[in-house]
N, C-alpha and C positions, 0 to 999 in steps of 0.2 A: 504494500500500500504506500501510496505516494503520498510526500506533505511539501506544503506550500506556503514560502515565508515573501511577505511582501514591504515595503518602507516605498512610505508613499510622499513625495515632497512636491514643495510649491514649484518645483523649477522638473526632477525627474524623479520617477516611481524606478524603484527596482523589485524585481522579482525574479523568486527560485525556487526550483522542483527540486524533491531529492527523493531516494531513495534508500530505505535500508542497506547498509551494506558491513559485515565483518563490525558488528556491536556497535554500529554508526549511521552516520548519512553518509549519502554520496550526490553528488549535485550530476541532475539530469542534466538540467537548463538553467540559464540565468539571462537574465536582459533586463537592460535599464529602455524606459521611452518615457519619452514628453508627455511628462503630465499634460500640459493646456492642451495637447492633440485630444484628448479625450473628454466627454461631456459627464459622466460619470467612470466610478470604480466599476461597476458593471461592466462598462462598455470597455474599461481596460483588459479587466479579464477575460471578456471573452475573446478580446484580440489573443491574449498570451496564452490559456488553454486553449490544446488540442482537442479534436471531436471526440466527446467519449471518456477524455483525461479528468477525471474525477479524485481530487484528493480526499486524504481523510483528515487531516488537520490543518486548517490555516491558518496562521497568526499573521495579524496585518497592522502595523505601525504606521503614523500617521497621526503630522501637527496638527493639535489640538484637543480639547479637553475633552476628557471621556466620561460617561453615565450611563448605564444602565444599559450597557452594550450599547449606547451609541454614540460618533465624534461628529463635531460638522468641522471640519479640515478648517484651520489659520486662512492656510495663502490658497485655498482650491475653495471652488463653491459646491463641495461635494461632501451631502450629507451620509452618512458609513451607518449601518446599524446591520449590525451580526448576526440576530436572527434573520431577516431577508436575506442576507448572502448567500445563508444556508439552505434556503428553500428555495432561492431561484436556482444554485447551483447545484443543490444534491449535496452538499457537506454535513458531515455530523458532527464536526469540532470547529466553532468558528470562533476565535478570538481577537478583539480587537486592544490596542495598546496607542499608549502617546508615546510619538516616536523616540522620544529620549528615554524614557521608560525602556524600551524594546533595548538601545543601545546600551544601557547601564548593564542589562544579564549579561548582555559581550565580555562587560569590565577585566573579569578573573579570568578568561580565557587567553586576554591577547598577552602577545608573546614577546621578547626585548625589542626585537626588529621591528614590532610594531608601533612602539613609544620612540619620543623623543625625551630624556628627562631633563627638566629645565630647575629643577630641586631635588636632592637627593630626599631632603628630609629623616626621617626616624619612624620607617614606616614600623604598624602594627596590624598582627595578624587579626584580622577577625570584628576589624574595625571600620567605622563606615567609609566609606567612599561616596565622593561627588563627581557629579558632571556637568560641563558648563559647555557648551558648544556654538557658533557663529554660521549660521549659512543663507538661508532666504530668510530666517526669523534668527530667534536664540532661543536655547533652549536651557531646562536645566531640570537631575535627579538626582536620587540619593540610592544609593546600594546600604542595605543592612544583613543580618544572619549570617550566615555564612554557605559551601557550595550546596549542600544540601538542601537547605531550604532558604534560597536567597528572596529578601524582602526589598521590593525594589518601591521605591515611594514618587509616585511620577511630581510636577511641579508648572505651574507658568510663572515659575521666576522672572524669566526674561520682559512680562510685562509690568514688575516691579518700577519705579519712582525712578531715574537717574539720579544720583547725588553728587554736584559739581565738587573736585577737591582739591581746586588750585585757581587763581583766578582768568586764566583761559578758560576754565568746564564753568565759570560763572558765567561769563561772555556768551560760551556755545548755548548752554540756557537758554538764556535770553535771546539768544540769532533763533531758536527754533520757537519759543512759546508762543511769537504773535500766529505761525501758521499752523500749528499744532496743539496750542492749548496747553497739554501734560506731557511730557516727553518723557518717556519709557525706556528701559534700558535698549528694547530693540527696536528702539528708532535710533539708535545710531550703534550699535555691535549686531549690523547684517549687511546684507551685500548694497541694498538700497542706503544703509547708514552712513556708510564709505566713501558714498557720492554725497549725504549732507555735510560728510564732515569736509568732503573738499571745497564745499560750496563755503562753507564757513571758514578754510583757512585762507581762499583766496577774495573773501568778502565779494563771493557770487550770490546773485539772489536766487532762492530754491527754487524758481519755477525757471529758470536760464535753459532753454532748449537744449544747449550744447553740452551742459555739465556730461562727466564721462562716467559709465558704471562703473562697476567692481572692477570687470578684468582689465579693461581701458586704464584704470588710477594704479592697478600693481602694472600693468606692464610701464605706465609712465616712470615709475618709482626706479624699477631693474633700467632703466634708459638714463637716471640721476635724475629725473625732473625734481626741481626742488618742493614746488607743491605738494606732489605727488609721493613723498618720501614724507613729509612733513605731516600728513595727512595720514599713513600709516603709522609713523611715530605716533599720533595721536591716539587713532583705534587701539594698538598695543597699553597704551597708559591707560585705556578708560577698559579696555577688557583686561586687564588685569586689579586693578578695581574692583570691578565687578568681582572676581574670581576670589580677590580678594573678601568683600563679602560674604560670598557663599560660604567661604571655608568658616566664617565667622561663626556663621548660623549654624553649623552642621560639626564643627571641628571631624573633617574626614582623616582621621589618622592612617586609613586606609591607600589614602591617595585622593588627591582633587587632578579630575581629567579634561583638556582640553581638548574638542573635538568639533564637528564641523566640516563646512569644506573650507573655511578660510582661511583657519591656526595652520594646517601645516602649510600653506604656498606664504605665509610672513614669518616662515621660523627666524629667517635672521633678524626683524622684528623683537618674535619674543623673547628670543634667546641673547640681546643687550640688555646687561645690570640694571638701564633703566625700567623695565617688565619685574623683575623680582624687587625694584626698590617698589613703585607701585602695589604690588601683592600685597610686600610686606605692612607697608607705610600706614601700622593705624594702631599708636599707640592708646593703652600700652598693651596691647596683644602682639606686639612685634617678634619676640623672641616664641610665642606660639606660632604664629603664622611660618616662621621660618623654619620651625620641626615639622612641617606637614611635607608630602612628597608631593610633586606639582610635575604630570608628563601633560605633553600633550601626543594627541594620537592620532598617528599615519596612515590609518586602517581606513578608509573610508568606504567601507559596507559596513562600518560597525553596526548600523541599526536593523540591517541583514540577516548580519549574523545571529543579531539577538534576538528578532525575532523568530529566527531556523532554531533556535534554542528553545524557546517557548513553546513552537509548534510539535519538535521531538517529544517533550516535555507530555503537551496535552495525547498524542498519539500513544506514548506508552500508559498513559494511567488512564484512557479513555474519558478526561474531558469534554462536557458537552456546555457550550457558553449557554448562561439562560437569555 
């Protein structure tokens, strides 16, 4: 019997069949496609199943808040609710997860090669862990228990308050609140943030046609543009900030994770003193803050993977989502 893990994003969905194989999975298929191609998750899978290919457990991750089996996705206009998935498609295990949720089960599996460590810290066994991540939104979880029964506590941290902590993040404030109102950690630690925060270091105004996205301001940056370096510099201070927070809230002795797709293409970013001064910088937790272990992570199917874990997971113990 075949199981099928999906992570569903504002930008692209991936998706993967596996099959039992020698006390594991084994991946039939995988494929990533453009979310905005598709009008619903419906109509996603039945691009991706075969005629006929009937799984037995599906776990599907996917920003935004979940209830009662059901998410209405962040960045997608696509309402998810598990029991229909399961009657339109013939599933008997259907589970749905917030996508950082699903990422967090990955935590304990990945491997040295798949971290960067940007703090050693004083890790402890058995203790929690955080996730903070950057890519069409932010996200953020926590990992508890330990492998056997891992307690994952999903979060919308990332639409937590900004808190300015120098007097440039006072300024930036204030350049976003007349068109914005409240400004949220992830209005400015995502790929659309990237482009306010360039607007704001070259005192462009946010609605300027020209302003340049995400990949356009990192490749400016890899070229020397000095805006465009400047402007990363930035993001790094204020995501590590944030990071710094979470650890606050959670003390992850376990390890606090940076993930996304942003953190790793800015490692030379986060990996300048100025990133761990930032982290650290919030007395007098400072000397805490600095015994936590801070990776970030290179793996970018984590939310894949986590939830191909999940799904294994519900197929051996025959979970049935209500």
């Amino acid at each position: 019997m075949v199981i099928l893990a999906a992570d569903l994003g504002g930008t692209q969905s991936r998706l993967l069949l596996a099959e039992p194989a020698g006390g594991g999975w084994q991946t039939l298929r995988q494929t990533s496609l453009p979310s905005q191609a598709y009008a619903s998750l419906s109509a996603l899978l039945e691009d991706f199943l075969q005629p006929g290919e009937r799984p037995g457990s599906v776990c599907i991750a996917a920003a935004g808040p979940l209830r009662d089996g059901q998410l209405q996705l962040t960045n997608l206009p696509w309402q998810l609710d598990a029991a229909s998935i399961a009657r339109q498609f013939g599933i008997a295990r259907v589970r749905l997860l917030n996508d950082f949720a699903a990422q967090t089960y990955a935590l304990p599996q990945l491997q040295p090669h798949q971290l960067c460590t940007l703090q050693a810290g004083n890790m402890q066994n058995n203790a929690v862990r955080a996730l903070i991540g950057a890519g069409t939104g932010l996200g953020m979880a926590l990992l508890a228990g330990d492998a056997r029964q891992p307690i994952v506590l999903p979060s919308q941290g990332g639409h937590a308050d900004f808190a300015p902590c120098d007097q440039q993040q006072v300024e930036l404030l204030r350049f976003l609140l007349p068109s914005h109102g409240r400004v949220s950690l992830e209005l400015l630690l995502s790929g659309r943030g990237l482009t306010r925060l360039y607007a704001f270091v070259g005192g462009t105004a946010l609605t300027d046609p020209d302003l340049p996205d995400a990949r356009a301001i990192s490749q400016a940056a890899a070229a020397g543009q000095a805006r465009a370096i400047e402007t990363l510099q930035l993001f790094a201070r204020l995501f590590a900030a944030a990071a710094g927070n979470l650890a606050l809230t959670c003390l992850p002795f376990g390890g606090l994770y940076l993930s996304g797709g942003i953190a790793p293409k800015m490692l030379t970013y986060l990996q300048h003193a100025e990133f761990l001064q930032a982290f650290c910088n919030k007395p007098p937790m400072q000397a805490t803050l600095e015994s936590i272990p801070l990776h970030v992570v290179l793996d970018e199917y984590l939310g894949l993977h986590g939830a191909l874990q999940v799904a294994a997971r519900m197929q051996h113990a025959g979970f049935t989502q209500p």
